[in-house]
C-alpha positions in Angstrom: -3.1 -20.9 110.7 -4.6 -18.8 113.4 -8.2 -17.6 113.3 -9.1 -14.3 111.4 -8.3 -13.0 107.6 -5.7 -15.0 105.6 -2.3 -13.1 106.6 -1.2 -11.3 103.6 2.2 -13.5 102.7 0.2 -16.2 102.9 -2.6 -14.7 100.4 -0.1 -13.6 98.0 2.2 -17.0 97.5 -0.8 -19.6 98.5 -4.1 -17.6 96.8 -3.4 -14.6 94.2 -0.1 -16.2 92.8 -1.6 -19.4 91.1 -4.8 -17.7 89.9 -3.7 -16.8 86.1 -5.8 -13.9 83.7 -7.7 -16.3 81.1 -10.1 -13.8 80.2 -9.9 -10.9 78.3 -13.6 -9.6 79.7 -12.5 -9.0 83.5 -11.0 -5.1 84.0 -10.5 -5.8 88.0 -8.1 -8.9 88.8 -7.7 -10.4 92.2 -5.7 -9.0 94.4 -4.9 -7.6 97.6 -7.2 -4.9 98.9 -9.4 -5.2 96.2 -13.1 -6.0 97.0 -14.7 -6.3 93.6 -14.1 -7.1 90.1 -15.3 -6.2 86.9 -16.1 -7.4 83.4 -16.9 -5.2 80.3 -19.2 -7.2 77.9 -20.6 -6.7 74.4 -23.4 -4.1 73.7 -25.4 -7.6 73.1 -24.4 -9.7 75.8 -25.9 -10.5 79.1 -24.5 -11.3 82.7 -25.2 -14.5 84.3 -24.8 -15.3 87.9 -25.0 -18.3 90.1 -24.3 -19.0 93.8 -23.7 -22.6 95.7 -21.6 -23.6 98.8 -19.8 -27.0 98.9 -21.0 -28.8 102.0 -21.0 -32.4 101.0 -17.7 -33.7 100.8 -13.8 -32.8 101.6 -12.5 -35.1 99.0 -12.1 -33.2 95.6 -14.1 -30.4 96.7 -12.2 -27.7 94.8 -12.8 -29.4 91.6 -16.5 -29.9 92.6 -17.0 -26.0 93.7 -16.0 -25.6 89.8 -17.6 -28.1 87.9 -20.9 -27.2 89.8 -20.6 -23.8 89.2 -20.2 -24.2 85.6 -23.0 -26.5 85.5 -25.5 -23.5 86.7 -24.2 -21.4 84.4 -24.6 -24.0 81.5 -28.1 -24.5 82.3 -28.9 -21.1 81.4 -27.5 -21.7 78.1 -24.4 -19.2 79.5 -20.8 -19.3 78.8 -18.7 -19.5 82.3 -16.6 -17.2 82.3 -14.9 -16.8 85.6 -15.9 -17.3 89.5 -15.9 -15.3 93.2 -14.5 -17.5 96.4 -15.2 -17.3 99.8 -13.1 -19.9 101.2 -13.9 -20.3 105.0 -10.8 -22.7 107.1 -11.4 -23.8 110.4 -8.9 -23.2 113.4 -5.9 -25.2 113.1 -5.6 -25.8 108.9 -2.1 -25.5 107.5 -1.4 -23.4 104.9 -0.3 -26.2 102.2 -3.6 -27.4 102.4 -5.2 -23.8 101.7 -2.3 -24.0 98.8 -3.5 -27.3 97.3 -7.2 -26.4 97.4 -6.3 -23.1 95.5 -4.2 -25.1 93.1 -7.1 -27.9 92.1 -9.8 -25.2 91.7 -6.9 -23.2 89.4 -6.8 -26.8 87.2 -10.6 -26.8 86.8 -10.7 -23.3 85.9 -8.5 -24.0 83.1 -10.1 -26.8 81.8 -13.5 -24.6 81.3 -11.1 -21.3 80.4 -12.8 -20.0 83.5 -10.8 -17.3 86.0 -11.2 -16.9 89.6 -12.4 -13.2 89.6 -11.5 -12.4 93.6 -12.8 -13.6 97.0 -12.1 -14.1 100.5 -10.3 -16.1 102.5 -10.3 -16.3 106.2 -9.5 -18.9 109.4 -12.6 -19.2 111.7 -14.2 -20.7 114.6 -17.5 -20.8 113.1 -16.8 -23.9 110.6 -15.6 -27.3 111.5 -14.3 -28.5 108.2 -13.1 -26.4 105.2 -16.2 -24.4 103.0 -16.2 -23.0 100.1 -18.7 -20.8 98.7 -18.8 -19.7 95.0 -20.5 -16.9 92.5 -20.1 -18.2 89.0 -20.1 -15.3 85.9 -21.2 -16.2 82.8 -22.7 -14.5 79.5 -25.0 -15.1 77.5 -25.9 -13.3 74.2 -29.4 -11.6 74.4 -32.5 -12.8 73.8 -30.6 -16.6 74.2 -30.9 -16.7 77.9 -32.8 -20.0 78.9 -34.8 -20.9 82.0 -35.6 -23.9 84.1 -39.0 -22.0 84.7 -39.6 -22.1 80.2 -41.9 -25.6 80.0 -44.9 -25.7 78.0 -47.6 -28.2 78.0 -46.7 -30.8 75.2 -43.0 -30.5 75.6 -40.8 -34.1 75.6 -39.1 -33.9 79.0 -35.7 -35.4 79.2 -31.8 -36.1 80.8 -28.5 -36.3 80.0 -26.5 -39.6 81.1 -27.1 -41.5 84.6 -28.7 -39.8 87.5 -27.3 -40.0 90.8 -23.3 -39.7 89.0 -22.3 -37.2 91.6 -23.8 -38.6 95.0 -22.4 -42.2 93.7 -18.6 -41.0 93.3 -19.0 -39.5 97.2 -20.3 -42.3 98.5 -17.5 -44.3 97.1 -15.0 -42.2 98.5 -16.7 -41.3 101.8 -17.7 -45.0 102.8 -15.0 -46.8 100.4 -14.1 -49.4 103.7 -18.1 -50.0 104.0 -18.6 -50.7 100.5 -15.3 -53.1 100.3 -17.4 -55.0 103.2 -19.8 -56.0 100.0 -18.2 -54.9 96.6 -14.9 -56.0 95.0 -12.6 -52.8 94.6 -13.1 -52.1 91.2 -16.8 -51.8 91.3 -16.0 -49.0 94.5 -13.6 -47.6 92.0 -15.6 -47.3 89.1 -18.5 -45.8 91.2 -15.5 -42.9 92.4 -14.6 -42.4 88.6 -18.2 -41.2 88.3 -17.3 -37.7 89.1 -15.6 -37.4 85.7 -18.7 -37.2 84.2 -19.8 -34.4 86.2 -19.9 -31.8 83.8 -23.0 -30.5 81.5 -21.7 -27.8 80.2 -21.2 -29.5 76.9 -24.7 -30.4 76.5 -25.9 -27.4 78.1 -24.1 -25.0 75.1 -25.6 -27.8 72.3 -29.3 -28.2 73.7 -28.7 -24.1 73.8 -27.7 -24.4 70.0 -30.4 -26.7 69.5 -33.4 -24.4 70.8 -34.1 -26.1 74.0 -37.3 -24.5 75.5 -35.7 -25.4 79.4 -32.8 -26.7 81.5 -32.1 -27.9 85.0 -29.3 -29.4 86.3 -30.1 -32.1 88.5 -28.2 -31.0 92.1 -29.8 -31.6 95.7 -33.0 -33.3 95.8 -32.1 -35.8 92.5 -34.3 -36.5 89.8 -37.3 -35.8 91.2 -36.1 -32.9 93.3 -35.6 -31.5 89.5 -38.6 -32.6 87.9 -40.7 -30.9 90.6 -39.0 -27.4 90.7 -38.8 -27.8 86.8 -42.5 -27.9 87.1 -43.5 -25.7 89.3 -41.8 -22.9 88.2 -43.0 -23.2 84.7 -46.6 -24.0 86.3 -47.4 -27.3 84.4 -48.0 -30.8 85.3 -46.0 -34.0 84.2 -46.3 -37.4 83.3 -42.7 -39.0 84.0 -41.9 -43.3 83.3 -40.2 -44.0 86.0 -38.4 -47.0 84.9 -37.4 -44.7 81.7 -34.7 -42.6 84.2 -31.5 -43.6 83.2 -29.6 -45.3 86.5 -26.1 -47.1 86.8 -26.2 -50.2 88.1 -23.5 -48.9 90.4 -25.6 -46.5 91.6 -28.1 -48.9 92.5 -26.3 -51.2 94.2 -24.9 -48.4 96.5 -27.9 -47.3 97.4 -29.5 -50.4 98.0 -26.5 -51.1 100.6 -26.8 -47.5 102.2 -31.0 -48.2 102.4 -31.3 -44.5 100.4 -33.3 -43.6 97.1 -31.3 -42.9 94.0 -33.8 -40.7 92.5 -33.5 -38.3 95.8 -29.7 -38.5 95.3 -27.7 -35.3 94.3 -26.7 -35.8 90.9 -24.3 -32.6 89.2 -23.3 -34.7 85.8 -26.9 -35.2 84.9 -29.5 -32.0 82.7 -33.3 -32.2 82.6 -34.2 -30.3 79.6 -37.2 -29.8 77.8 -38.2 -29.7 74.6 -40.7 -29.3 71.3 -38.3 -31.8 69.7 -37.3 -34.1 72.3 -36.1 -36.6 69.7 -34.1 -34.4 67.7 -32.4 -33.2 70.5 -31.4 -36.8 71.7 -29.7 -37.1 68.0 -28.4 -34.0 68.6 -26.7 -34.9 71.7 -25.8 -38.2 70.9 -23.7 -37.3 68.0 -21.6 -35.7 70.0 -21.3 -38.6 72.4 -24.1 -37.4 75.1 -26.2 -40.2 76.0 -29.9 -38.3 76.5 -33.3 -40.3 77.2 -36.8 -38.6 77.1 -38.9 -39.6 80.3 -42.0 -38.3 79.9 -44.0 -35.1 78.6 -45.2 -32.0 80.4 -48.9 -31.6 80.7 -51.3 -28.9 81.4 -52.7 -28.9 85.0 -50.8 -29.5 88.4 -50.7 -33.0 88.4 -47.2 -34.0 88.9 -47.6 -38.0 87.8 -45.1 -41.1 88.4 -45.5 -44.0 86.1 -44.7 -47.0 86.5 -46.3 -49.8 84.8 -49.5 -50.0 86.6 -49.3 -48.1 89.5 -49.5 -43.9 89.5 -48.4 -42.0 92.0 -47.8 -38.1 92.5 -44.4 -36.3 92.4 -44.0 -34.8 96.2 -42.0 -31.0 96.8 -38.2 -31.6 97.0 -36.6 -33.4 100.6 -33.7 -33.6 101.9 -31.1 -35.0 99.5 -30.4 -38.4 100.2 -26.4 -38.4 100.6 -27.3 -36.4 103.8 -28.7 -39.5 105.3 -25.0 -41.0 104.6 -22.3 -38.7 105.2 
């Protein structure tokens, strides 16, 4: 396709004509000319939105630009409820791959009874690989909004499954042939299937049930990315067991190989929450086949503190994720 805005053939059969109506909330639809949509919600409702590009990876990045999306939303205590594109192609990309991309972040947006709201889609110079940038809508019902920013002093701090899920499965499918040099193909395959646990919306609706007092999902940065924005914008201090973060064995290994850190690894499938009852909630969650683990407790002060076993060391601002050292 040549540079500039999607022609408009190629918007209607490859973009508009597999995006289906799943909600009954959104009054403006995608379609041609239109710039904006809208929702109506309920007198007691509130709006939700979240914003994130999809830089890392090609493979499965559709799905990703959903599940991600969702994620936010869930960690908000929200229900996702549909999604804006911008969907930049570089120079040179064919319209059946335009088509498939549309197609897999369709099947996502079923699975989560999510609808693509609108967007933009357009060939340019300026990218060298496809991008896709998304606003997730969700609602909430008022005075049930939750923030990553609501930690008191006292509270059990905890997560949901393995870190390190989502920068694992890329690794494994960026750098399968360097991996095969070391690991048998079905450890490099299980390590790939990790993306299937990507999701937290689940948990994010039950701890929201539950009367979680904050959420995070664990994204860019990795666990202790998380733990310190957690922190810092509720203004408390932690104390954090190290060797209590949950880790795959996978996930180890692959990072040992690529000479990275998994707790500075991006990991979307993984949700810090906090909590008055951190071992209620773990029942809560585990009933329902979540495996949670508290790590630690929030503390008043600044002091951002690392356990582990005898030696203490402080929690440092976010870096650059790991996986960037890699791919």
């Amino acid at each position: 396709m040549e540079v500039g805005k999607i022609p408009e053939s190629v918007l209607k059969r490859s973009v508009l004509k597999p995006i289906k109506k799943n909600r009954p909330e959104v009054l403006l639809h995608a379609a041609v000319g239109e710039d904006c949509s809208a929702l109506k919600l309920a007198e007691d409702e509130v709006l939700v939105l979240s914003t994130d590009p999809i830089t890392g990876t090609l493979q499965d990045m559709g799905k990703l630009a959903v599940l991600i999306t969702a994620n936010d939303l869930a960690s908000s205590g929200a229900e996702p409820v549909g999604l804006m594109l911008t969907v930049l192609l570089p120079q040179g990309c064919e319209e059946a791959e335009l088509k498939a991309l549309m197609r897999e972040i369709g099947a996502q947006c079923d699975a989560f009874h999510m609808q693509i709201l609108g967007g933009h889609t357009e060939v340019t110079r300026a990218v060298n690989q496809p991008l896709i940038s998304v606003t997730g809508v969700g609602k909430v019902k008022e005075g049930q909004l939750i923030s990553s920013a609501g930690v008191k002093p006292g509270m059990d701090i905890l997560v949901t499954k393995t870190i390190g899920l989502e920068g694992t499965s890329i690794l494994a499918k960026e750098k399968e042939q360097a991996l095969l040099t070391r690991f048998s193909q079905r450890f490099v395959d299980t390590a790939k299937a990790f993306d299937e646990q990507i999701s937290v919306v689940k948990e994010g609706f039950l701890a929201a049930q539950f009367g979680v007092g904050a959420m995070h999902d664990v994204t860019e940065g990795g666990i202790f990315g998380a733990l310190w924005e957690m922190a810092e914008g509720s203004g408390v201090g932690l104390e954090i067991e190290l060797l209590k973060i949950p880790v795959k064995q996978e996930t180890i290994e692959i990072c040992e190989f690529f000479g990275i850190n998994p707790y500075g690894l991006i990991s979307s499938g993984s949700m810090l929450m906090a909590a008055e009852d951190g071992n209620g909630l773990v029942m809560e969650l585990n009933k329902q086949g979540i495996p949670a683990t508290i790590i630690g407790k929030a503390t008043a002060g600044n002091d951002r503190v690392l356990l582990n076993q005898d030696e203490r060391r402080f929690l440092e601002p976010p870096k650059t994720d790991e996986l960037y050292k890699v791919v």
